[in-house]
C-alpha positions in Angstrom: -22.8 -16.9 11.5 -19.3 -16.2 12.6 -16.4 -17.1 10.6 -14.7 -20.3 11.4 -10.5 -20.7 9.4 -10.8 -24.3 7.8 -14.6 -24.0 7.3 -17.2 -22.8 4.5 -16.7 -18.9 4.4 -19.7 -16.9 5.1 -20.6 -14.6 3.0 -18.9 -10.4 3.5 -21.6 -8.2 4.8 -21.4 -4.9 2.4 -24.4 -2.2 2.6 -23.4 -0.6 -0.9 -20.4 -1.8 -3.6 -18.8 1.6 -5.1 -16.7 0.0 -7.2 -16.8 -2.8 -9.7 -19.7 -5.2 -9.9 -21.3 -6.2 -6.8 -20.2 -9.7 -5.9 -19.7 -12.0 -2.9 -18.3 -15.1 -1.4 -20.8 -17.8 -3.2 -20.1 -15.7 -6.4 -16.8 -16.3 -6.4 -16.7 -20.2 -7.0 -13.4 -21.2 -8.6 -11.1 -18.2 -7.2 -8.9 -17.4 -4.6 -10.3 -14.4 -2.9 -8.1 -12.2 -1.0 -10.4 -9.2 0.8 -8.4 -6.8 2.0 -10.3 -4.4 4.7 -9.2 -0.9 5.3 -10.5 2.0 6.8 -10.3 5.3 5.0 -9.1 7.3 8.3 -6.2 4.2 8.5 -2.6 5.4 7.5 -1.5 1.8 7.9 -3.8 1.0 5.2 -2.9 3.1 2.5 1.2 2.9 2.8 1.3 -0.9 3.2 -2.2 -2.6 3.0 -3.4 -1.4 -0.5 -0.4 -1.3 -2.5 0.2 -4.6 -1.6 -3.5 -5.6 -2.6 -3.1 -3.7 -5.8 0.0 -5.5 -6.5 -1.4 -9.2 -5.6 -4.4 -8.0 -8.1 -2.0 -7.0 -10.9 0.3 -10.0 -10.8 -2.6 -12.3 -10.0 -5.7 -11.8 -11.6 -5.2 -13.5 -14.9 -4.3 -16.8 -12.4 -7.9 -17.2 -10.8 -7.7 -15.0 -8.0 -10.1 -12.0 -6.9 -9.5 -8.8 -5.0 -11.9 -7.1 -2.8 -11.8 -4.2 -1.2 -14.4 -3.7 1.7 -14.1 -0.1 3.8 -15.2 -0.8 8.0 -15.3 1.6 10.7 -14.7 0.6 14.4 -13.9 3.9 15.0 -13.5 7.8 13.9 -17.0 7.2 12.3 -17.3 10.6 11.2 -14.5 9.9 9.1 -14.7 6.1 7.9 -18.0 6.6 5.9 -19.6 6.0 2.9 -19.1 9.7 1.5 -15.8 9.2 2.1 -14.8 6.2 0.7 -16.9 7.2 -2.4 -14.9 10.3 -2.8 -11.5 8.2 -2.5 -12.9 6.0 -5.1 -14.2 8.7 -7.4 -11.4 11.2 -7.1 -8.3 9.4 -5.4 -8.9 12.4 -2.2 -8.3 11.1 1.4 -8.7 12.6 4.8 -8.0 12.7 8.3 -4.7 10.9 9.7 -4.4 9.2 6.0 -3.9 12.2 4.7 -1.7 13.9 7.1 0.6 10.5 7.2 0.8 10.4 3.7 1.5 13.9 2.9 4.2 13.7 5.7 5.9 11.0 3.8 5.9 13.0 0.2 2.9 9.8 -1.1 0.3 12.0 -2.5 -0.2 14.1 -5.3 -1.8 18.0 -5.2 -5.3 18.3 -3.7 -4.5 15.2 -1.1 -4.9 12.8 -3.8 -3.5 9.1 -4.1 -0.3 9.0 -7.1 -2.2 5.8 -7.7 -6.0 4.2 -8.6 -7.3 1.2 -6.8 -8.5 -1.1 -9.5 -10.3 -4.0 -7.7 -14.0 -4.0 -6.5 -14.5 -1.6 -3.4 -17.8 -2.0 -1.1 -18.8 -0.4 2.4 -19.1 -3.0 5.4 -22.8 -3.5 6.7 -23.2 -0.4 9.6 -25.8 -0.9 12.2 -26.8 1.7 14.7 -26.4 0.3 18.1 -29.5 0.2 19.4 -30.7 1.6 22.7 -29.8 3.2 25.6 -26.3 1.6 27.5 -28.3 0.4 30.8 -26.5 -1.6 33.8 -28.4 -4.7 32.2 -26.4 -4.7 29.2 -23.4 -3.6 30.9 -23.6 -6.3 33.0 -24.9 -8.8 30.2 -21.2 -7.8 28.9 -19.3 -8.1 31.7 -20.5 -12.0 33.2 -19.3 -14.1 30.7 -15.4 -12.6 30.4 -15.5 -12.5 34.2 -17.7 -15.0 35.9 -16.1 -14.5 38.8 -16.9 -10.8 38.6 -19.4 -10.1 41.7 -16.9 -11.6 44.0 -14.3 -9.0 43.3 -13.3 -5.7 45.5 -15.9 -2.8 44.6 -13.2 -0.2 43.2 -12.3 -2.9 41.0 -16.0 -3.4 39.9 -16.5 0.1 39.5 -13.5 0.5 37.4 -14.7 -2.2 35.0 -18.5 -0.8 35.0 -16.7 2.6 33.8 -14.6 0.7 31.1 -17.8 -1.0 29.8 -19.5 2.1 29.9 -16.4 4.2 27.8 -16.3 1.3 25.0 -20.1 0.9 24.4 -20.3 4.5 24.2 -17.2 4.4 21.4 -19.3 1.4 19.8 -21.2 3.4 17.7 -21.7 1.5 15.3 -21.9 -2.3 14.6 -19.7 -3.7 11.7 -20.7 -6.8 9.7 -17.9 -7.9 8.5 -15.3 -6.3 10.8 -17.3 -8.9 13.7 -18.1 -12.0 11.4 -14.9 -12.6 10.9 -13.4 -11.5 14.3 -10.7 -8.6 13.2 -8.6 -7.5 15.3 -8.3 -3.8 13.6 -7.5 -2.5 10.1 -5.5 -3.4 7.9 -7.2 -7.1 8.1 -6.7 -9.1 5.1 -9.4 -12.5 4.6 -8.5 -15.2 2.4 -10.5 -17.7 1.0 -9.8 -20.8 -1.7 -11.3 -22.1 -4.6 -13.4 -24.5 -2.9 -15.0 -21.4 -0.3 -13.3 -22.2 2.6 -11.6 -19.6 4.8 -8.2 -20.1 4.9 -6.4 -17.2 6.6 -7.5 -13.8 8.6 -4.4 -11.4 9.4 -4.3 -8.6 10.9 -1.7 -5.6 9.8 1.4 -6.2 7.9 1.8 -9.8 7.9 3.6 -9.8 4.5 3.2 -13.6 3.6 0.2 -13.2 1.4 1.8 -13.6 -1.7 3.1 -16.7 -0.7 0.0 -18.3 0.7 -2.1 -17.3 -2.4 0.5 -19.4 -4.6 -0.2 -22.2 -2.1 -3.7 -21.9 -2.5 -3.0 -21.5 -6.8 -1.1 -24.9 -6.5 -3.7 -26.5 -4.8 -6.2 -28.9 -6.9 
């Protein structure tokens, strides 16, 4: 079931919480739930995303709303996994471009670690090994329904988009529950849901009007 803005929210897909009691969606009756997704090798994440989460959570959660923190991977996959995220959340240490951002800009303290704790629940999307073998089938089976018009086309152009099919199913790794349900467009991506369950908003990177649409949702009945 894919995520539908103005409709009943389904629910995150998370393999494993390492933080904070496990909890979802239909657990969360009578909250505003802002779920911020991140991914550990994200700079982006880390100097804007978070802080701003962990911010909304400490000026917020007295009020009825709930933060979640749910780590994806679309990418870098040796680097945005479970071992990792566990070690941020156990020790504050980050990696890869996080690390080297935010060492660049004076943000972390010795041994690469955050100057700061995230407090809210933290879970790992749902990963899926993509199954099989990446045949001209399921290239095609791709390919057909962005570009109907596709075997009318010159052959270098055909050949071109084959290859580009090719390149990205071979990048796709892995398949992300969350990171698809709810159609993201990268990381940061922030969800929010209202009291009653429904989604409300999905942003993607630093859209900086969070605050003020969680008060919205606050005033609503």
């Amino acid at each position: 079931m894919s995520a539908v803005i103005g409709e009943k929210v389904p629910n995150l897909g998370v393999s494993e919480w390492i933080q904070g009691a496990p909890t979802n969606f239909d657990q969360e009756k009578d909250h505003v739930v802002l779920v911020d997704v991140f991914q550990v090798n994200c700079p982006g994440c880390f100097m804007h995303a978070i802080p701003e989460a962990i911010n909304i959570y400490n000026k917020y959660k007295d009020d009825g709303v709930r933060v979640l923190g749910i780590a994806t991977a679309f990418e870098d996959f040796d680097k945005n996994t479970l071992e990792n995220l566990k070690m941020l959340a156990e020790t504050g240490e980050v990696i890869g471009e996080t690390k080297n951002a935010l060492s660049m800009y004076g943000k972390l303290q010795e041994g690469n670690k955050l100057p700061y704790k995230i407090p809210f629940p933290l879970g790992m999307d749902n990963l899926t090994k993509t199954a099989g073998e990446i045949n001209q089938e399921k290239i095609m089976q791709f390919i057909y329904p962005q570009i109907p018009e596709f075997d009318s086309q010159p052959e270098d152009y055909k050949n071109q988009i084959i290859q580009r099919v090719k390149d990205y199913m071979k990048s796709k790794e892995y398949s992300a529950e969350t990171f698809e349900k709810f159609s993201l467009q990268g990381t940061p991506s922030t969800i929010l849901v209202d009291r009653k369950g429904i989604l409300r908003d999905v942003s993607f990177g630093q859209a900086g009007n969070i605050e003020a649409m969680i008060q919205k949702l606050l005033d609503e009945n």
